[in-house]
BAGUMAR-711416 format. One line per 3 residues: their letters; for each residue x negated, y negated, z negated of N, C-alpha, C. Coordinates in steps of 0.02 Angstrom, whole numbers, plus 32768, in hexadecimal, padded with zeros to 4 digits. Layout:
A = X Y Z X Y Z X Y Z; ...
% end
This chain:
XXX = 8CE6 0486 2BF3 8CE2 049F 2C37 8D22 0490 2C5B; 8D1B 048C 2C9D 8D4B 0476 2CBF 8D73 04BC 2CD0; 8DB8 04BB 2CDD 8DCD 04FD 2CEE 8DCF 0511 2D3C
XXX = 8DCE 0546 2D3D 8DDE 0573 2D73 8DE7 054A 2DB3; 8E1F 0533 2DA0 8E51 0514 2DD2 8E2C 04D5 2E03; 8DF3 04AF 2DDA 8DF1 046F 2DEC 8DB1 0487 2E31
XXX = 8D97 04C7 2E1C 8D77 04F1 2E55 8D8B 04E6 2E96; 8DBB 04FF 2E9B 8DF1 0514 2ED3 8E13 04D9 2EE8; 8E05 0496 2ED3 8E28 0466 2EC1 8E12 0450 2F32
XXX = 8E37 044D 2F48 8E3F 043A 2F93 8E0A 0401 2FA6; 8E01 03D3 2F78 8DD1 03AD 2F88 8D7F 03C2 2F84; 8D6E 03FE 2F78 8D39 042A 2F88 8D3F 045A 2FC4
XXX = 8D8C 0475 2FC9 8D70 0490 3010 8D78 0464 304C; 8D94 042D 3037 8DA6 03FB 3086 8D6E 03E2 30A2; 8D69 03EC 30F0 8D2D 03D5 3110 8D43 0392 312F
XXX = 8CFF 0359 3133 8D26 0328 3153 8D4C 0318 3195; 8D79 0306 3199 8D87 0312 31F3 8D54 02F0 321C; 8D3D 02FE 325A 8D1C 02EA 326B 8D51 02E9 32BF
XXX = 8D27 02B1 32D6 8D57 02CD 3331 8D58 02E8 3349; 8D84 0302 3375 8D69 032A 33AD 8D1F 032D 33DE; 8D09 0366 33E1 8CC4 0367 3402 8CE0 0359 343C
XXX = 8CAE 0326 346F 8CD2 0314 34A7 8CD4 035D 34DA; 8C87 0388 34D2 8C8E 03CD 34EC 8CD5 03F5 3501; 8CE9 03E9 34C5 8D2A 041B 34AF 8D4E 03F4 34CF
XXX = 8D57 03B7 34DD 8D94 0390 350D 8D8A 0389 3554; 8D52 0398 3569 8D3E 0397 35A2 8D5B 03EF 35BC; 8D4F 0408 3589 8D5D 0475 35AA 8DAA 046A 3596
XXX = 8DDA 0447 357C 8E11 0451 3571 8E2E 0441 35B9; 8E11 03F4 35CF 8E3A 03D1 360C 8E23 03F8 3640; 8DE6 0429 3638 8DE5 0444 367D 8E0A 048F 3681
XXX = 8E18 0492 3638 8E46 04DD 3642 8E9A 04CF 3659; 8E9A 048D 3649 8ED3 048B 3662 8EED 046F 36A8; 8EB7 0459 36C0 8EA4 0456 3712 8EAA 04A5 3730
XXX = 8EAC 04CA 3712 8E9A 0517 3744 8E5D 051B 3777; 8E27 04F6 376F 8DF1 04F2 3798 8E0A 04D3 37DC; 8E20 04A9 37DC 8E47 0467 381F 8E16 0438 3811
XXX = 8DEF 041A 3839 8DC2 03CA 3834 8DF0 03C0 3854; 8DD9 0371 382F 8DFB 0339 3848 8DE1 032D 388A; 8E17 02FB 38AB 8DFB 02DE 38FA 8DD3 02B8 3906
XXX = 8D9F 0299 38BC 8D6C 0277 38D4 8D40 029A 38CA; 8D55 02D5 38AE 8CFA 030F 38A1 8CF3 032C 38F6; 8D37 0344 3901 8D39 035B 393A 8D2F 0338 3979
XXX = 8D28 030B 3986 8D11 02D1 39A6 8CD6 02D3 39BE; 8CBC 02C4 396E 8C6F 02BD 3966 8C45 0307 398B; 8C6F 0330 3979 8C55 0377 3986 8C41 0374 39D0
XXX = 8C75 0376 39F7 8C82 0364 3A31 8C5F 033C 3A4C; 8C61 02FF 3A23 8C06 02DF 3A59 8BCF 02E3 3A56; 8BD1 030A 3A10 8B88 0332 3A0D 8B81 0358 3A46
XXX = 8BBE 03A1 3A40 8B9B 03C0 3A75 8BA6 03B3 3ACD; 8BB4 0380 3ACC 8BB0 035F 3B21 8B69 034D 3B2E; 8B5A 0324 3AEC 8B1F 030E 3AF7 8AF1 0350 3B09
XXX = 8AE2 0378 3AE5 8AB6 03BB 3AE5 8AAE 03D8 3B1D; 8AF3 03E5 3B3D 8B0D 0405 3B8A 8AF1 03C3 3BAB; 8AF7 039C 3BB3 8AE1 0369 3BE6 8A80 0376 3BE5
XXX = 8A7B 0371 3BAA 8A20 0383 3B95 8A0D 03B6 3BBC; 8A32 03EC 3BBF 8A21 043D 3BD1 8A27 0444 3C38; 8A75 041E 3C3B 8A87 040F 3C7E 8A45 03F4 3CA2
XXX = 8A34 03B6 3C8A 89F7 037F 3CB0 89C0 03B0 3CA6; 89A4 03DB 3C73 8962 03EF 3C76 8953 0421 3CB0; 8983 0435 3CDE 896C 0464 3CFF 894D 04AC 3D06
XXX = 895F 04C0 3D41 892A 050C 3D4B 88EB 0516 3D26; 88C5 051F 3D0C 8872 052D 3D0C 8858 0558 3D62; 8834 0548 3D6C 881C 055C 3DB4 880E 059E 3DA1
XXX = 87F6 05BA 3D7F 87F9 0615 3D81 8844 062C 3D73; 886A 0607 3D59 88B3 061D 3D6A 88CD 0621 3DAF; 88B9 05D5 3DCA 88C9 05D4 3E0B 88AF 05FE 3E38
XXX = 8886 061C 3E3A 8855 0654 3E61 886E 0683 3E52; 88A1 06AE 3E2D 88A1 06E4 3E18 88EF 06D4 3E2B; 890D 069F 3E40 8956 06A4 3E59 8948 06B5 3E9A
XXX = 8918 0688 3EB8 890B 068F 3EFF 8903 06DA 3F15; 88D3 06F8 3F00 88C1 0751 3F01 8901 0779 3F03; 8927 076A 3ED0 8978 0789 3ECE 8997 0778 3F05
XXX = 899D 073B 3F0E 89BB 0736 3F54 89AC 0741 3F96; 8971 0749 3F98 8949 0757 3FD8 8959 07B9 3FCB; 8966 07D6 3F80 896F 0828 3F86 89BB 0823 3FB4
XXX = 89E3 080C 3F7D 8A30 080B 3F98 8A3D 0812 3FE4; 89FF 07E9 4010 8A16 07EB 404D 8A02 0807 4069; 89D1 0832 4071 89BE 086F 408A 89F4 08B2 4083
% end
């Protein structure tokens, strides 16, 4: 029988190294950002939401909106 020792012997508990999970390198670089994007996320952000506001700008009143400004304004001046 083999003794005791050859148990315990390090080459049974060693796991293989494996790499870094890229996960784990991705949450490291952003913890060390302090939640700052970069200036091309922020960019991008930015012409997203121009675009959206420009979408919202051009679509206009709905006509029962517009009717129900008109009524208000026609109260106001009385």
């Amino acid at each position: 029988m083999g003794s005791i020792g050859h148990w315990g012997n390090d080459e049974m508990n060693e796991r293989p190294k494996q790499p870094p999970d890229n996960n784990t390198m991705k949450a490291d670089k952003i913890k060390q950002k302090k939640g700052r994007l970069g200036a091309e996320i922020q960019h991008k952000i930015g012409q997203q939401l121009r675009a959206m506001y420009t979408d919202v700008v051009n679509e206009g009143v709905p006509d029962r909106f517009a009717e129900l400004l008109q009524r208000l304004d026609k109260q106001d001046q009385k």
